[in-house]
Biopython code that builds the backbone (N, CA, C, O; Angstrom):
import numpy as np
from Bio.PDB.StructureBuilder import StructureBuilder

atoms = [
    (1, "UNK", "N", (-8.279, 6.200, -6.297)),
    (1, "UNK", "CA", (-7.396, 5.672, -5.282)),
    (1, "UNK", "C", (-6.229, 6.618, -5.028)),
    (1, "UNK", "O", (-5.671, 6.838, -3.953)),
    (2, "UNK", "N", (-5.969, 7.139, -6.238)),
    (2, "UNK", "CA", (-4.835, 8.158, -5.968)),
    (2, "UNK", "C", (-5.000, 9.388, -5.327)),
    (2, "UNK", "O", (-4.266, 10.036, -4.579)),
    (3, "UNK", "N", (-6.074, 9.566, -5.760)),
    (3, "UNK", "CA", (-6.743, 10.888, -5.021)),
    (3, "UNK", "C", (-6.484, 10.428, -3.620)),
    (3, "UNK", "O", (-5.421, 10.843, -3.158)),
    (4, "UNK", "N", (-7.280, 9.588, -2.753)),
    (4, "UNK", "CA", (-7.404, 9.378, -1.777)),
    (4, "UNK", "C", (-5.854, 9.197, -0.581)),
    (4, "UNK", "O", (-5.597, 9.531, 0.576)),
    (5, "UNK", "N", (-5.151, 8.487, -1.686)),
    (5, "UNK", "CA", (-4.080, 8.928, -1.281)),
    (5, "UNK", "C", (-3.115, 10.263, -0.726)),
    (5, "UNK", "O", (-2.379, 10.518, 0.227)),
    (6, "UNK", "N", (-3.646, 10.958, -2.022)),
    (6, "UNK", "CA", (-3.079, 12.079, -1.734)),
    (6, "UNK", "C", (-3.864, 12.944, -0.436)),
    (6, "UNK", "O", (-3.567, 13.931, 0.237)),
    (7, "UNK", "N", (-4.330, 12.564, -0.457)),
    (7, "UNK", "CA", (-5.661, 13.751, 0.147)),
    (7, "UNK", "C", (-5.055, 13.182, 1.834)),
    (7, "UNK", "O", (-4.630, 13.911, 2.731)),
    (8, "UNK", "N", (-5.187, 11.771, 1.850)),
    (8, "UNK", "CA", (-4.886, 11.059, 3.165)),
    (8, "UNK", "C", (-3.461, 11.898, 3.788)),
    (8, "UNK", "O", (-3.496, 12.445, 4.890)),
    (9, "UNK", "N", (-2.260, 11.907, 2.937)),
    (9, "UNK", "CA", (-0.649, 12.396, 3.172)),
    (9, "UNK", "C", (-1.074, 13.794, 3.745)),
    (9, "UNK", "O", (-0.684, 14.239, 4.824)),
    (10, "UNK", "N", (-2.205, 14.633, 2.593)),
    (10, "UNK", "CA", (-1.876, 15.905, 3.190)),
    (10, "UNK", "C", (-2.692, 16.215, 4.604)),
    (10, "UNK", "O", (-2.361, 17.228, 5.219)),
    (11, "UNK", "N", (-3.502, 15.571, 5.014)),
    (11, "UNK", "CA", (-4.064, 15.333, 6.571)),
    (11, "UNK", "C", (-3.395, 14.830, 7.342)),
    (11, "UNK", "O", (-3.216, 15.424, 8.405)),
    (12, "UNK", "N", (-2.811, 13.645, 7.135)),
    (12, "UNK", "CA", (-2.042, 13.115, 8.665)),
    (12, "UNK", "C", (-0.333, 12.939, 8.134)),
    (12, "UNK", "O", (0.348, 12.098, 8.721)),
    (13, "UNK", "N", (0.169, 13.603, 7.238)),
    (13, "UNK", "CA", (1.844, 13.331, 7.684)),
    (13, "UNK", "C", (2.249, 14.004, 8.518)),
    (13, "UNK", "O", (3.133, 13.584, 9.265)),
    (14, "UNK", "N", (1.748, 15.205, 8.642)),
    (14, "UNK", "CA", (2.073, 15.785, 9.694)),
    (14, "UNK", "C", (2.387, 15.534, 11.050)),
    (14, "UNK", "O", (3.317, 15.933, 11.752)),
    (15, "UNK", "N", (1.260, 14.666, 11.314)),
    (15, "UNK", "CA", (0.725, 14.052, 12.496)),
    (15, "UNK", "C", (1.555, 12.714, 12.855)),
    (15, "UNK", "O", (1.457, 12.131, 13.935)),
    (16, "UNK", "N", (2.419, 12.301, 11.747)),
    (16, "UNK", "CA", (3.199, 11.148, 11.615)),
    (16, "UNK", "C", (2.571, 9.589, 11.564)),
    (16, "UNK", "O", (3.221, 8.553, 11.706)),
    (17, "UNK", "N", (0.989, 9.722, 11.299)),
    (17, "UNK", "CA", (0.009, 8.860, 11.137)),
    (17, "UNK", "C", (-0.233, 7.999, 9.530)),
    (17, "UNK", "O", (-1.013, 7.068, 9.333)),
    (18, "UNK", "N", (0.718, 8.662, 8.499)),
    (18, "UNK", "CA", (0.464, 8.490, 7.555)),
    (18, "UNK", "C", (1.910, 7.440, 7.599)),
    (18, "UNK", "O", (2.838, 7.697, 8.366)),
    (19, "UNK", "N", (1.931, 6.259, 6.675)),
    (19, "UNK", "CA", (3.296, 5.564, 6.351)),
    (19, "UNK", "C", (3.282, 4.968, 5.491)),
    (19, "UNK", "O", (2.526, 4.001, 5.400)),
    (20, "UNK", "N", (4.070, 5.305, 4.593)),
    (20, "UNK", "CA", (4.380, 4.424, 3.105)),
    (20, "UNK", "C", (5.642, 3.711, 3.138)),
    (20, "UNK", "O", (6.555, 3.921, 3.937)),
    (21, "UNK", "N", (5.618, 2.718, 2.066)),
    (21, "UNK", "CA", (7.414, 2.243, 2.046)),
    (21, "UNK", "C", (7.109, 1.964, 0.271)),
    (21, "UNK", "O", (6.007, 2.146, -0.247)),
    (22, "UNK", "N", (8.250, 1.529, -0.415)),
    (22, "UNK", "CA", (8.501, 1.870, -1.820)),
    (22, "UNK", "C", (9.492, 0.980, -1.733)),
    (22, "UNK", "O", (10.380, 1.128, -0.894)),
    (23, "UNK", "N", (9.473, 0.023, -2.517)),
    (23, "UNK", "CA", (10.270, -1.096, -3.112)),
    (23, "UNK", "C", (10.619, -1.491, -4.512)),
    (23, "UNK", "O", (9.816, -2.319, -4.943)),
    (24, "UNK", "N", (11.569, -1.162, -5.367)),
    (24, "UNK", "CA", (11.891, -1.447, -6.415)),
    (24, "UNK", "C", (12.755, -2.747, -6.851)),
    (24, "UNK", "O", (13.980, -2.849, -6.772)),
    (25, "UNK", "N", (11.593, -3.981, -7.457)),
    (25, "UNK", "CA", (12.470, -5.404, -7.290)),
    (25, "UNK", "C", (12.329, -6.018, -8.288)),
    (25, "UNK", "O", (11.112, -6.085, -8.464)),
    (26, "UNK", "N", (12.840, -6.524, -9.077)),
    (26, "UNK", "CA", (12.519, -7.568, -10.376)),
    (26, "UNK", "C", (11.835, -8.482, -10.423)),
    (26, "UNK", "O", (12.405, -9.570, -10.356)),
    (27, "UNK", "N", (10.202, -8.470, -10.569)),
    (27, "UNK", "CA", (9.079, -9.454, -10.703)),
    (27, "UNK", "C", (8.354, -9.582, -12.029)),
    (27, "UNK", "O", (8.120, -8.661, -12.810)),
    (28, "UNK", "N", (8.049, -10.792, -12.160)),
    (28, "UNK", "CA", (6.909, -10.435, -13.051)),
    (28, "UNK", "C", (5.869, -10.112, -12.487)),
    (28, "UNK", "O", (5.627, -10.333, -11.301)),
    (29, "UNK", "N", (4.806, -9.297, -13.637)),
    (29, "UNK", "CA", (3.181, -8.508, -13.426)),
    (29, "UNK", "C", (3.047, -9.418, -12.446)),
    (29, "UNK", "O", (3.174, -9.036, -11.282)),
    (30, "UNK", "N", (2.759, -10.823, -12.740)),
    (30, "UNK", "CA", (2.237, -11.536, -12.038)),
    (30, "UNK", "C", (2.321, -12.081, -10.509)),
    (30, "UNK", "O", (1.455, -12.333, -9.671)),
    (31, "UNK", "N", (3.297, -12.130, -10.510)),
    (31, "UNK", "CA", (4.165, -12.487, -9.169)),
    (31, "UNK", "C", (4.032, -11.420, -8.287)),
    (31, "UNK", "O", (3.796, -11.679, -7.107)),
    (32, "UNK", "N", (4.157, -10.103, -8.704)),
    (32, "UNK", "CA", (3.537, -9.034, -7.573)),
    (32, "UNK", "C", (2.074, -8.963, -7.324)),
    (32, "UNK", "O", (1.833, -8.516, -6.203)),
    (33, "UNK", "N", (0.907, -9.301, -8.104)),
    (33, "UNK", "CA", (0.407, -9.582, -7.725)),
    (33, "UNK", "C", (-0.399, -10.547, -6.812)),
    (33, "UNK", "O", (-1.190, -10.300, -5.903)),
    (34, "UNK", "N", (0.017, -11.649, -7.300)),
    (34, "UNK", "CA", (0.319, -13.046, -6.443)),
    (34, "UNK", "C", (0.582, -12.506, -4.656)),
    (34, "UNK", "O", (-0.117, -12.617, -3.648)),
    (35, "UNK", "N", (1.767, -11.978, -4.890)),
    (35, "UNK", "CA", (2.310, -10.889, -3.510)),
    (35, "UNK", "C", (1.031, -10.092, -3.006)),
    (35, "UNK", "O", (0.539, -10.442, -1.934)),
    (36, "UNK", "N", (0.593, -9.280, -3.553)),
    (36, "UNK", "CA", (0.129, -8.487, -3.248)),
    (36, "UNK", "C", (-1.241, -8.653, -2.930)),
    (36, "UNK", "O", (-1.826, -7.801, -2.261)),
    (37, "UNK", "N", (-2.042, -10.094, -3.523)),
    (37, "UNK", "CA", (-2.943, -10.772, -3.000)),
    (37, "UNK", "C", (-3.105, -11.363, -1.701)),
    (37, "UNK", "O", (-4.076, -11.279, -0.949)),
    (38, "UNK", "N", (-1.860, -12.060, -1.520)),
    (38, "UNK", "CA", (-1.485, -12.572, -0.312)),
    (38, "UNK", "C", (-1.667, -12.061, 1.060)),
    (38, "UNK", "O", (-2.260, -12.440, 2.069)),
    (39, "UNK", "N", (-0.603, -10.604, 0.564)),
    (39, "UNK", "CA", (-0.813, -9.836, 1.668)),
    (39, "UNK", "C", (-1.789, -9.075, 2.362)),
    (39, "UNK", "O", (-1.465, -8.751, 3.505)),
    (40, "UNK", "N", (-3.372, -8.554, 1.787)),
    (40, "UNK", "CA", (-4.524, -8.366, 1.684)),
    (40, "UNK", "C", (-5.294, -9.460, 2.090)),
    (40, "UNK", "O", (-6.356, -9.216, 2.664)),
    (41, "UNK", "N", (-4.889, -10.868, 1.859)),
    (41, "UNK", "CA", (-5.654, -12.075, 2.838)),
    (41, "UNK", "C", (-5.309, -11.581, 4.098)),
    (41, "UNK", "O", (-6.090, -10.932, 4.793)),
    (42, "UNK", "N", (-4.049, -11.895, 4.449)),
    (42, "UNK", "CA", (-3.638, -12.002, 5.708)),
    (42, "UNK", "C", (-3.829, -10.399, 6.766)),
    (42, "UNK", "O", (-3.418, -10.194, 7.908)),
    (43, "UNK", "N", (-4.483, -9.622, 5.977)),
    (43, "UNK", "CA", (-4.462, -8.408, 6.858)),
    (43, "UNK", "C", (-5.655, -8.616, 7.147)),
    (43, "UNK", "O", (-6.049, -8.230, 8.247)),
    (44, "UNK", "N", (-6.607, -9.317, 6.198)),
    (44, "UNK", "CA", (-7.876, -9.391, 6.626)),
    (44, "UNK", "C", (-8.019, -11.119, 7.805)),
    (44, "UNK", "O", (-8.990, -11.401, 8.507)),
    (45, "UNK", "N", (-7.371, -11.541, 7.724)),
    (45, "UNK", "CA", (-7.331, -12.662, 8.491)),
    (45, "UNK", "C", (-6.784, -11.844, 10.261)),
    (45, "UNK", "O", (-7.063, -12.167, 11.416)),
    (46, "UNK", "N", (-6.114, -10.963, 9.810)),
    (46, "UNK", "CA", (-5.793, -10.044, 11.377)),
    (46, "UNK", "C", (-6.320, -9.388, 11.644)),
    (46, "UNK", "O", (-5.959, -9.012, 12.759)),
    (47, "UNK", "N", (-7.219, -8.808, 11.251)),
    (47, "UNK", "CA", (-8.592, -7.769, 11.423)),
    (47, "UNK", "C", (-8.688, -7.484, 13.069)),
    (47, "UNK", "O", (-8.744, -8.477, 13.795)),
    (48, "UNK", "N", (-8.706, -6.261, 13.627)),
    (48, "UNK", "CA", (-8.942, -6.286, 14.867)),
    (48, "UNK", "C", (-9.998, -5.448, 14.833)),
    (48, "UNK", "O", (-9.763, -4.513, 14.068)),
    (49, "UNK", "N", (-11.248, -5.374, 15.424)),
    (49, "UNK", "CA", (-12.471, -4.841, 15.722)),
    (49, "UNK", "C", (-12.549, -3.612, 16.227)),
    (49, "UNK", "O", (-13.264, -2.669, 15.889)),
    (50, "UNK", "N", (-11.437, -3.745, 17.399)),
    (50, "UNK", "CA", (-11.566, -3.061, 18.077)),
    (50, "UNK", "C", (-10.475, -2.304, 17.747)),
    (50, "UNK", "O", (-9.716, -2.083, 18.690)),
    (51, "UNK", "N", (-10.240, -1.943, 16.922)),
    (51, "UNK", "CA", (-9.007, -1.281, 16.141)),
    (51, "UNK", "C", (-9.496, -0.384, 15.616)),
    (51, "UNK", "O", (-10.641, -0.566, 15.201)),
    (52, "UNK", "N", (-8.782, 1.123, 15.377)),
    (52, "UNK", "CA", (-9.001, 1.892, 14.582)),
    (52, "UNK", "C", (-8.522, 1.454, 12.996)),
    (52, "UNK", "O", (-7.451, 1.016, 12.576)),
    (53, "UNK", "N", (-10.092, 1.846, 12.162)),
    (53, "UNK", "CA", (-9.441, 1.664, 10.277)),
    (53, "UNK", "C", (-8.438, 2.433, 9.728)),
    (53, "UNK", "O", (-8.311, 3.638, 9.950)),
    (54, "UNK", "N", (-7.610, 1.670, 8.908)),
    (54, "UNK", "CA", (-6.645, 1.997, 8.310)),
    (54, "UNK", "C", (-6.830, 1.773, 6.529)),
    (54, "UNK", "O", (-7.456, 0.868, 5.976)),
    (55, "UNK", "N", (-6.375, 2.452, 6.142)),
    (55, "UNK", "CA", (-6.542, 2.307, 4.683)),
    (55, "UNK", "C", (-4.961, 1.663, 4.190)),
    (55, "UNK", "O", (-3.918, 2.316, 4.219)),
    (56, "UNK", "N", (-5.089, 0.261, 3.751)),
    (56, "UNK", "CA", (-3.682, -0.107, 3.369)),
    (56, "UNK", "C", (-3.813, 0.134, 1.328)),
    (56, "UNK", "O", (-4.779, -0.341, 0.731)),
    (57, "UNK", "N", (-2.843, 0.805, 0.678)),
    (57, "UNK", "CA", (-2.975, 0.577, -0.680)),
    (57, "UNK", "C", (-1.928, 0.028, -1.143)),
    (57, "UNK", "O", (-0.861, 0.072, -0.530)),
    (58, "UNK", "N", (-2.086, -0.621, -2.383)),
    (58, "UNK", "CA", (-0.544, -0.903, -2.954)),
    (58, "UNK", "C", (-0.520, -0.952, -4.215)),
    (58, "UNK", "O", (-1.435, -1.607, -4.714)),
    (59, "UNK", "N", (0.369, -0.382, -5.064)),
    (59, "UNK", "CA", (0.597, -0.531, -6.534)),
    (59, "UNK", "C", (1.387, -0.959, -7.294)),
    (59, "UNK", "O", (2.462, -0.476, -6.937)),
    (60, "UNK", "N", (1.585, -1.762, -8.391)),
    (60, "UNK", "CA", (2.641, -2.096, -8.893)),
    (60, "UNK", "C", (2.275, -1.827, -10.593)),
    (60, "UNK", "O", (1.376, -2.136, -11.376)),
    (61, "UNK", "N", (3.565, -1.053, -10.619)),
    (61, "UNK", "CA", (4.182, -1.132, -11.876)),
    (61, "UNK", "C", (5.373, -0.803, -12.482)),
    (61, "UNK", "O", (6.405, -1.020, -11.847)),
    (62, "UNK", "N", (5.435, -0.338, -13.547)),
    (62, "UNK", "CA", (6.932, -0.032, -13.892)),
    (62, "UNK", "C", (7.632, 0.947, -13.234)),
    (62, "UNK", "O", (7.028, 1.670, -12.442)),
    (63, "UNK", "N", (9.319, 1.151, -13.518)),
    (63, "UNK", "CA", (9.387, 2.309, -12.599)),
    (63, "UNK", "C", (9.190, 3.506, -13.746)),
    (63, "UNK", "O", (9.089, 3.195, -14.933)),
    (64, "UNK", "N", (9.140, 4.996, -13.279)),
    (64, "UNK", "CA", (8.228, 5.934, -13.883)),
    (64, "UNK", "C", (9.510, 6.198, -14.851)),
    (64, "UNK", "O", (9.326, 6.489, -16.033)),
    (65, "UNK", "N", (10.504, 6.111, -14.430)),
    (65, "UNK", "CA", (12.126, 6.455, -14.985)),
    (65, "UNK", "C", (12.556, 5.164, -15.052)),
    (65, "UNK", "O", (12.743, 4.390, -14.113)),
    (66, "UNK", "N", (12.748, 4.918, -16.604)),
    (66, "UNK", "CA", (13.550, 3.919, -16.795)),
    (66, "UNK", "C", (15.063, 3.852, -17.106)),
    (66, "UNK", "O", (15.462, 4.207, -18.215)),
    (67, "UNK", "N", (16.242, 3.236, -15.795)),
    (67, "UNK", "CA", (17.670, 3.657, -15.931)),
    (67, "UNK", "C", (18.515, 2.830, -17.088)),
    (67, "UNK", "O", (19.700, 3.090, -17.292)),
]
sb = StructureBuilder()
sb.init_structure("model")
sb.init_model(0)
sb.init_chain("A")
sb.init_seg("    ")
for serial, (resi, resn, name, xyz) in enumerate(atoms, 1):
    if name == "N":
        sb.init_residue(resn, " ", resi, " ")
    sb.init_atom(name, np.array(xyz, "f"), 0.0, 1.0, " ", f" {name:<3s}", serial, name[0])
structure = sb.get_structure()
């Protein structure tokens, strides 16, 4: 997945096609996932056909630097 990631940024940021966002918030494991389930229903509940595919990813875990 990470790969793919990466690989995706270095093809289209350029192009300004690529978009991430990064949120650092106090949850439990669980609760982001909970989140993060949710939000994967509802993208698939919006599905447009006639839409070009998009690859949505999301990860959660600690932060890499702990302050």
């Amino acid at each position: 997945m990470i790969d793919q990631v990466q690989r995706a940024h270095a093809l289209y940021s350029s192009a300004g096609v690529f978009r991430s966002a990064q949120l650092e918030v106090k949850l439990t494991v669980d609760r982001a996932l909970e989140l993060i389930s949710g939000f994967l229903s509802a993208a698939r509940e919006l599905e447009d056909e006639n839409a070009d595919k998009v690859v949505l990813t999301m990860f959660a875990h600690p932060p890499a630097q702990q302050d």
